[in-house]
C-alpha positions as CSV (number, residue, x, y, z in Angstrom):
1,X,51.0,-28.0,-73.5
2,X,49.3,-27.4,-76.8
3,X,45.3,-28.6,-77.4
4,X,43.6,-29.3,-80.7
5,X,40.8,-27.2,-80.5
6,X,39.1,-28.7,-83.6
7,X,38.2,-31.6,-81.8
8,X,34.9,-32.8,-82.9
9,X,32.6,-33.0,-79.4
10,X,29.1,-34.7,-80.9
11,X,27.8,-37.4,-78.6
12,X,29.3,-40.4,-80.2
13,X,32.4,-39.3,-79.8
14,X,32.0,-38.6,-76.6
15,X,30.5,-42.5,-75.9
16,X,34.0,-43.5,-76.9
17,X,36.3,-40.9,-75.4
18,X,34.7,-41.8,-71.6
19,X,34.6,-45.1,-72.6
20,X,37.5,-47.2,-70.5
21,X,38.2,-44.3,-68.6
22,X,38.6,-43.3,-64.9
23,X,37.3,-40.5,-62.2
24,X,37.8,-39.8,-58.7
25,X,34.7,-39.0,-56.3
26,X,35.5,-38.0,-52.5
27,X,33.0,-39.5,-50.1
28,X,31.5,-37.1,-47.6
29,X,31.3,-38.2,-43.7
30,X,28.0,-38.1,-44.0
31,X,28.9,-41.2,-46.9
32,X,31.4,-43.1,-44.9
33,X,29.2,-43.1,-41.8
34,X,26.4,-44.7,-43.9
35,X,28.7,-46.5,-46.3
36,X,26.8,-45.5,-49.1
37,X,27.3,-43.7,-51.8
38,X,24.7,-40.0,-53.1
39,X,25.3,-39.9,-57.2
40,X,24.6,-36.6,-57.0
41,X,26.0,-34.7,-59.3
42,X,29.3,-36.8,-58.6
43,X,28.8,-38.4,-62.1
44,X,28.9,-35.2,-64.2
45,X,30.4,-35.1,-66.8
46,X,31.1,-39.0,-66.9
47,X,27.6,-39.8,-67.8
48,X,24.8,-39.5,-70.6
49,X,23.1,-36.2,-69.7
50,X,19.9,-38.2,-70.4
51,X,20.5,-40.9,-67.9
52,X,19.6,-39.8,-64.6
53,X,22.5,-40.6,-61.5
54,X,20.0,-42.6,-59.8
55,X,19.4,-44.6,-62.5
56,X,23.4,-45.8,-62.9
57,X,25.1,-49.0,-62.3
58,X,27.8,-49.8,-60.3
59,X,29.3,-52.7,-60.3
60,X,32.5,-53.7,-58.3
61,X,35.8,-56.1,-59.4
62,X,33.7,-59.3,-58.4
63,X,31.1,-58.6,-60.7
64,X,28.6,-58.1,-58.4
65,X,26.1,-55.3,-58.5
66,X,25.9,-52.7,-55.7
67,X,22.8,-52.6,-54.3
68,X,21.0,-49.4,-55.0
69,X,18.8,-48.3,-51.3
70,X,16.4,-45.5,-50.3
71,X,17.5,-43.4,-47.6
72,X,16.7,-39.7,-46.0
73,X,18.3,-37.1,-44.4
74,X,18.1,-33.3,-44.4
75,X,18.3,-31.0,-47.4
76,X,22.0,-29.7,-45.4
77,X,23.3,-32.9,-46.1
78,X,22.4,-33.1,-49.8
79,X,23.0,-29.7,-50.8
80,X,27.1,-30.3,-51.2
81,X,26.6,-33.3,-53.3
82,X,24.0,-32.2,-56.2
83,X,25.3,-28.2,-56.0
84,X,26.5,-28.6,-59.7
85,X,22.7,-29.0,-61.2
86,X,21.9,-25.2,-59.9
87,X,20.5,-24.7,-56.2
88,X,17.3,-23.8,-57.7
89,X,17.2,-27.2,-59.2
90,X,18.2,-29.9,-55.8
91,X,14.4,-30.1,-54.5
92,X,13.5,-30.9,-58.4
93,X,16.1,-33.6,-58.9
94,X,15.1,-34.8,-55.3
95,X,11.4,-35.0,-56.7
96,X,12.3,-36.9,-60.2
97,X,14.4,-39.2,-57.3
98,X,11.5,-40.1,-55.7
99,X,7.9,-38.7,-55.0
100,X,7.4,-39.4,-52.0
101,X,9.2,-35.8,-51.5
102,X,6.7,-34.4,-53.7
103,X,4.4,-33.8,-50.9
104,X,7.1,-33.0,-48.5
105,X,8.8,-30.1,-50.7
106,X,5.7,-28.6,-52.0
107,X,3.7,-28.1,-48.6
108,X,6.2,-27.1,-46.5
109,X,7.9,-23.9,-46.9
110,X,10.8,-25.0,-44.8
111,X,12.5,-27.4,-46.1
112,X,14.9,-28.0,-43.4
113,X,13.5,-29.0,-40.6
114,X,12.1,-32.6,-43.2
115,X,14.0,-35.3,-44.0
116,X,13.7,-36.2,-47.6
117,X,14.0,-39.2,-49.4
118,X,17.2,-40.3,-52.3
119,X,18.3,-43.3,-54.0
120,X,22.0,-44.2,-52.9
121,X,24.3,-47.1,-53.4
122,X,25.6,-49.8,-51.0
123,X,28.9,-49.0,-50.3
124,X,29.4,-51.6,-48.1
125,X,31.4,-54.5,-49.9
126,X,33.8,-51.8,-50.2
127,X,34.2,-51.1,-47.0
128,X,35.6,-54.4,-46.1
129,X,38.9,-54.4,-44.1
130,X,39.1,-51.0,-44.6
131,X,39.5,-48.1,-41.7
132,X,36.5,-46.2,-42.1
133,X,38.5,-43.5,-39.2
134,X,41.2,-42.9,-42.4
135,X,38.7,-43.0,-45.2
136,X,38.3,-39.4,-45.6
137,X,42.0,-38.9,-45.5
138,X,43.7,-41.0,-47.8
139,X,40.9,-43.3,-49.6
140,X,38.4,-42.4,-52.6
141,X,36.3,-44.3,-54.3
142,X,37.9,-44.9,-58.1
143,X,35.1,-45.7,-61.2
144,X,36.1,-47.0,-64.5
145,X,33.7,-46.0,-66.9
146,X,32.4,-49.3,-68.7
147,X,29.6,-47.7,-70.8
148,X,29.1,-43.9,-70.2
149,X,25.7,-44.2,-72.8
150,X,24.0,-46.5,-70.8
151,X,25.5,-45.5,-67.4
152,X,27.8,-48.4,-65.8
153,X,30.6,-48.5,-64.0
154,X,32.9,-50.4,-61.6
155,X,34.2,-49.2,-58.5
156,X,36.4,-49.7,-56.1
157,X,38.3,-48.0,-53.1
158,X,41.7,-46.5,-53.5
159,X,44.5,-45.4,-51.3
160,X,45.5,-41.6,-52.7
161,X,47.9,-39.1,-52.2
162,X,46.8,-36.1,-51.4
163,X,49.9,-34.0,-52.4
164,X,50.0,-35.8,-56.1
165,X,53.1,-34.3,-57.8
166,X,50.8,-34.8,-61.0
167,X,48.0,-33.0,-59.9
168,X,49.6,-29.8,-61.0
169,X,49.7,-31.0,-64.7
170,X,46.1,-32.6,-64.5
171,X,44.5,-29.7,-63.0
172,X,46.6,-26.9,-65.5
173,X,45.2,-29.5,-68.6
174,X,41.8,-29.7,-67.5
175,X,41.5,-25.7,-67.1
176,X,43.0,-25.3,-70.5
177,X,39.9,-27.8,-71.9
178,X,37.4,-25.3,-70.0
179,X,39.1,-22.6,-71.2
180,X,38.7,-23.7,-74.7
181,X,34.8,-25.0,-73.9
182,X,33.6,-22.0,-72.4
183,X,35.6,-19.9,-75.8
184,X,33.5,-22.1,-77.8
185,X,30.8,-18.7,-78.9
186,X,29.2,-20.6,-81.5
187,X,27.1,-22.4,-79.6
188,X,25.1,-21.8,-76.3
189,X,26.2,-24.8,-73.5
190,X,24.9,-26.9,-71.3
191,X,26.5,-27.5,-68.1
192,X,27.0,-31.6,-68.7
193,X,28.3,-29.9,-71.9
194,X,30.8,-27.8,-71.1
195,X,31.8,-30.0,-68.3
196,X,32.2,-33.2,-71.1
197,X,33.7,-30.6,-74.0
198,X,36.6,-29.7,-71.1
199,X,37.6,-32.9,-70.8
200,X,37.8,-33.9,-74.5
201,X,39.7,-30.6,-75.2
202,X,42.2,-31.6,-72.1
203,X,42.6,-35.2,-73.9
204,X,42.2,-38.5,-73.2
205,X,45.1,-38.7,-70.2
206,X,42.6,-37.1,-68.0
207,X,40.9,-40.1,-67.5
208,X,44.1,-42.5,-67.9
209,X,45.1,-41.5,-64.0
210,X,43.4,-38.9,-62.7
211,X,45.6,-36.9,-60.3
212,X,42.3,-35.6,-58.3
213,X,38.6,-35.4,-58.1
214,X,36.3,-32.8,-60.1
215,X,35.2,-31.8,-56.9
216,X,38.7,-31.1,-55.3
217,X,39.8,-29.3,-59.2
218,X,36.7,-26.6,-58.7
219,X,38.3,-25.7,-55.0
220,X,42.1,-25.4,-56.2
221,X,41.8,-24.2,-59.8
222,X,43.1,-20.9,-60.3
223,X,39.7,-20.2,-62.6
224,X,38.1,-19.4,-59.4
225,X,34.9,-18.8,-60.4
226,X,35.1,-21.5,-63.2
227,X,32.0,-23.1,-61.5
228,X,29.7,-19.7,-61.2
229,X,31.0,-19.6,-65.3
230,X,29.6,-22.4,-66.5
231,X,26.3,-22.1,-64.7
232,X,25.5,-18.5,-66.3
233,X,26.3,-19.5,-69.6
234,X,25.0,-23.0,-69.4
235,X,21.5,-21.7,-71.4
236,X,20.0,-19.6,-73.5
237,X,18.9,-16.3,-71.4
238,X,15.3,-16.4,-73.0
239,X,14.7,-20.4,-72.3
240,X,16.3,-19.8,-68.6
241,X,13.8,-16.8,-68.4
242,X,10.7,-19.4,-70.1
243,X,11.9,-22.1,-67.3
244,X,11.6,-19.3,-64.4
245,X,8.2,-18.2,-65.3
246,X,7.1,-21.7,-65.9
247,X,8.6,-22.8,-62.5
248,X,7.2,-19.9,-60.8
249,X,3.4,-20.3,-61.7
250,X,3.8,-24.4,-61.4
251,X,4.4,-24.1,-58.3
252,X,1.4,-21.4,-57.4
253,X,-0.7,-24.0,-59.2
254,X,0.3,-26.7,-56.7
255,X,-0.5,-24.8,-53.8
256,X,-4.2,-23.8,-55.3
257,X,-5.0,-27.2,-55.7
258,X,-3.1,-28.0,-52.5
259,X,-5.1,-25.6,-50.4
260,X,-8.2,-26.9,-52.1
261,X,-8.3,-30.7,-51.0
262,X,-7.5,-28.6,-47.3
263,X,-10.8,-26.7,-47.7
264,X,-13.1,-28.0,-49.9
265,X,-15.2,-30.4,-46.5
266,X,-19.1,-27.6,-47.2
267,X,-18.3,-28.8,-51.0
268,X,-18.5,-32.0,-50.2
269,X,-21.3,-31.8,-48.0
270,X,-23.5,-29.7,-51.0
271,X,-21.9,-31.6,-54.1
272,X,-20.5,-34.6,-53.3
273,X,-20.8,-36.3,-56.8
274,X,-19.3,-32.9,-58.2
275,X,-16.3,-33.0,-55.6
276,X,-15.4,-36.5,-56.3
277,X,-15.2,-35.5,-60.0
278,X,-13.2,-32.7,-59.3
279,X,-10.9,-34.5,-56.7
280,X,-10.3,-37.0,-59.5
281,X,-9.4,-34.5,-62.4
282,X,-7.4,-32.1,-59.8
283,X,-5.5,-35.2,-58.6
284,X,-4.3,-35.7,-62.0
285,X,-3.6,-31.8,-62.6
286,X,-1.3,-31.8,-60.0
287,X,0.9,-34.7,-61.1
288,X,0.9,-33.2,-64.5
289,X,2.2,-30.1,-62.8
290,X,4.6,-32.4,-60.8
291,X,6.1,-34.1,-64.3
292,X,6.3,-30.7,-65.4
293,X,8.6,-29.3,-62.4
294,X,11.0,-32.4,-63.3
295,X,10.7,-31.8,-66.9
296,X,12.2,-28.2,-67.1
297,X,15.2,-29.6,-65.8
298,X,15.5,-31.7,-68.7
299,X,18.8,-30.4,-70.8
300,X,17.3,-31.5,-74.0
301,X,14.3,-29.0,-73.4
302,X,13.3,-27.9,-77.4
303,X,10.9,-25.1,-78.2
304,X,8.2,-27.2,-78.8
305,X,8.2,-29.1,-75.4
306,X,8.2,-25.3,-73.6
307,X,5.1,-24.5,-76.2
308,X,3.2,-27.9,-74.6
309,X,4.3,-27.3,-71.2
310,X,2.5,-23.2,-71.5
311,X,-0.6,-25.3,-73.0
312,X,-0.9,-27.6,-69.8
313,X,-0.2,-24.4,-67.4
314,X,-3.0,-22.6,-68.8
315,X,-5.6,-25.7,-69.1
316,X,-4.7,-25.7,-64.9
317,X,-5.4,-22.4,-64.6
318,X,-9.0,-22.9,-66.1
319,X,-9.6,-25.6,-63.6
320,X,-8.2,-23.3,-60.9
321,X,-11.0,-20.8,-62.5
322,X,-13.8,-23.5,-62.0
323,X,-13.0,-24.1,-58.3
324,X,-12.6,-20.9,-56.9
């Protein structure tokens, strides 16, 4: 199986190579109890890296919309189904989801024994006359890409067969496209990169009938460690290094100003008029600091937005100077 590795890989080419084309995701128990769908990262690489999963739409053969909900559960049921953005990034993503979290993630140290908050999609039309017992056996839920730029979709269950005599091909095609990705030195890559890149190299009949999900191709591929590949080399060393530091004394930040709304009660009684000015600028601090936490996950991060992210780290730390 030859591949034309001078395929051109720019955005809008990729908008028209997804464009009419198909993906697999397998539902997790924890999904077909519910009937609902997590995007996770489920949607990567069939989506615009700057559209968020929770901000997708799915529509199904009717023409109806799913509905999209707000539901919890623990961080061990979530962890499986958004693995691909980087551990270190879940509780983020989880934040940008919704912010309700915010408070629940950044004052408790465990993070296991809360339920936290995600935006999912109503499964249930879907479900209709079909043995949810069987579901995890021989059914997935099939998307056609309408518009991978904006983020729709249509969806719809299908029956599969889990010993695919094609899957052999498919999967052999789509390491050869991450082969060629990953070769690709001139150019440090993202993860939604390399991930979108593979495919284009593998060619179009990825997405004609694909044999199996992404999901099930990182468990059988003989690139074992394909996965653990494309995360290491998914960023510049010195901007990964930047986001640590910045992620590291954001979060110490938060805690200062967390610990000070906890112990500021003889401040109030002394200064009240001073506090309430305070309580009002540090409020505002520390949803700054909040946007920022969701912003270094950002692919597109430039230089620039780094430089204005140092700037509003050290403006908190001057206010952290004038309350201590």
């Amino acid at each position: 199986m030859d591949m034309d590795n001078n395929i051109n890989t720019s955005f809008n080419n990729k908008v028209n190579f997804f464009k009419g084309g198909y993906f697999l995701i397998n539902l997790s128990a924890f999904e077909v109890e519910k009937k609902i769908l997590v995007p996770g990262h489920r949607f990567l690489p069939f989506l615009n890296p700057m559209i968020m999963p929770w901000e997708i739409k799915i529509k199904i053969k009717n023409g109806s919309v799913l509905k999209k909900i707000t539901e919890e559960s623990h961080l061990g049921a979530l962890k499986p189904l958004y693995s691909l953005f980087g551990e270190e990034n879940i509780l983020f993503l989880l934040i940008d989801d919704k912010e309700d979290n915010s408070e629940i993630i950044l004052e408790n140290e465990d993070h296991s024994s809360h339920n936290l908050y995600f935006t999912a999609y109503d499964l249930s039309p879907l479900f209709e006359n079909q043995n949810t017992k069987n579901t995890l056996m021989n059914l997935v839920l099939i998307l056609k890409i309408d518009d991978w730029k904006k983020g729709i979709y249509t969806a719809q269950m299908k029956a599969v067969e889990r010993n695919n005599i094609n899957a052999g091909e498919w999967v052999s095609r789509l390491e050869k496209g991450f082969i060629t990705a990953l070769s690709d030195n001139k150019k440090l890559l993202m993860l939604t990169e390399v991930m979108s890149d593979a495919f284009m190299y593998g060619g179009k009949v990825l997405l004609e009938d694909p044999a199996i999900s992404l999901e099930d191709f990182f468990e059988i591929s003989e690139i074992s460690s394909i996965a653990d590949t494309i995360l290491e080399r998914k960023e510049d060393p010195v901007v990964i290094e930047k986001k640590t530091f910045i992620r590291e004394k954001t979060l110490s930040l938060i805690k200062h100003f967390t610990a000070w709304f906890e112990n500021n009660d003889e401040d109030k009684k002394t200064n009240p008029e001073t506090v309430r000015i305070l309580e009002k600028q540090i409020l505002m601090t520390k949803k700054t600091l909040i946007a920022v936490l969701e912003e270094i996950n950002n692919p597109m991060l430039t230089e620039e937005m780094i430089n204005t992210i140092m700037e509003i780290i050290t403006e908190s730390e001057n206010l952290i100077s004038k309350i201590k």
